[in-house]
Each structure stands twice: as structure tokens, then as C-alpha cells.
N, C-alpha and C positions, 0 to 999 in steps of 0.2 A: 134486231140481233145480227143478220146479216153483214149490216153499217156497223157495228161495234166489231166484228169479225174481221172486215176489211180493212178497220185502223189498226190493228192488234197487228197484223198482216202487212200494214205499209210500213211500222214502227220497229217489226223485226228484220225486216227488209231493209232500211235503213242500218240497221245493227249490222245485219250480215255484210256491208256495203263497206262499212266503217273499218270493221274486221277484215274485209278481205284487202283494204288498202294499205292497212297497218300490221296485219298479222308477220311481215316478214321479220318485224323486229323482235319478236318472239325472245325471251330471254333464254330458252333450253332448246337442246337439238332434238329431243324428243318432241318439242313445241311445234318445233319448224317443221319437224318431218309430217304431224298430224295436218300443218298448215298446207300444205303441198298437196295433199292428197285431197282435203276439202276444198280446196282449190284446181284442183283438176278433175272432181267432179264437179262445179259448181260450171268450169266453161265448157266439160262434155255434155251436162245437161243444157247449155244453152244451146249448143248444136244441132242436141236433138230434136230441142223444143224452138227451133225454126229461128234461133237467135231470141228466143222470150225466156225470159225466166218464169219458171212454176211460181214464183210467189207475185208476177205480176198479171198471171195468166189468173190465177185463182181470186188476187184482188177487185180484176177486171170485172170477173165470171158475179161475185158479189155483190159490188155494184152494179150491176146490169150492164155495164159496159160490152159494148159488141169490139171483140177483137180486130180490125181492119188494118190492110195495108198502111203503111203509113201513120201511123198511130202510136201517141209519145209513149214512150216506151218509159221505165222506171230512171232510169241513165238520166235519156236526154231531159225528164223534169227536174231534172237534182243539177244538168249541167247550165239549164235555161233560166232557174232562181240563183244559181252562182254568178251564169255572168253574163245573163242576158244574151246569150248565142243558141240558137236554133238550131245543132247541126243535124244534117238526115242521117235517116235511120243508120244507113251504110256505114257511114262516117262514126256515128255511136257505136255500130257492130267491130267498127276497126280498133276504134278507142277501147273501146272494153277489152276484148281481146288483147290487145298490145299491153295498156296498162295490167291486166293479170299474168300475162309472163312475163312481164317485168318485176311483178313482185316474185312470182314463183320465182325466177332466177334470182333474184335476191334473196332470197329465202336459201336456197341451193347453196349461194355462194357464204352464205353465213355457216351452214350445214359444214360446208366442206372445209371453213377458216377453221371451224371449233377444236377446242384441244383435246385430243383424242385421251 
């Protein structure tokens, strides 16, 4: 049950991944506005939670995965089946981060083109 839990878990994780890089195209400004906001909790909760996301910390925790330094994180598996690069953690923490305020500003900047 567990293993069934954790794929459900890596599958929505995926989803929210998918969304969080394409949400800026959002067709309504109402869209955009919700998008911005799930998006600036999703990188306040990385912050909090030491740069891990709750859906990788909870995936981990289900398969018996022991949390440690150094340890692929949901990112860099998704960046290492794209294109074969291994980057460290750091460098995913920078990637992540940068890529989501690039969408959030795009998201913004869609916000503020919109015809009033």
C-alpha cells in the first residue's frame, strides 16, 4: 500500500511540475493571479523545507528512503533522464528557484499586458 501511495505521490508530483512550468500561459487573469500565488507558496515551502519539497520528502519517507545530504532530489531525477547531467544539489536549488521566477514574472507580466 505504501508503494502504491508513493507512485500516486511521484505521478502528482510530476503533474505539479508540468503546471508549475507551463502555468504562466494561463488564458485568464484570474488564472494567472491563482498561478502566482501557488507558486510562491510552492518556493516558500521549499525554503522552509531545507530546499526539499513535501511531495519528495513524503515519497522518500514511503519508500523507506533515508533523507541524506546529497541525495537526488525530484529535479535533478527528471533533469538526469532529460539529458543525462548530473547537476548538484546547489545548482538544482539555483535551477529551481530561478526557473520559478521566471515563470512567476511571466505570469506577472501577462497579468499586467491583460486588457483591463
Amino acid at each position: 500500500m505504501k508503494l502504491i501511495l508513493a507512485r500516486f505521490i511521484h505521478h502528482a508530483h510530476t503533474a505539479i511540475v508540468a503546471f508549475s512550468l507551463t502555468g504562466w500561459l494561463l488564458p485568464t487573469t484570474e488564472m494567472l493571479q491563482i498561478y502566482v500565488v501557488i507558486m510562491v507558496a510552492i518556493m516558500g515551502q521549499w525554503a522552509v523545507c531545507d530546499n526539499k519539497c513535501i511531495l519528495t520528502i513524503w515519497e522518500d519517507k514511503l519508500r523507506g528512503n533515508k533523507a541524506v545530504p546529497g541525495s537526488e532530489s525530484f529535479i535533478g531525477q527528471v533533469i538526469f533522464r532529460l539529458t543525462g547531467w548530473k547537476p548538484s544539489e546547489k545548482n538544482i536549488d539555483r535551477l529551481s528557484y530561478s526557473i520559478g521566477c521566471a515563470c512567476v514574472l511571466g505570469a506577472i507580466i501577462r497579468i499586467r499586458l491583460a486588457p483591463a
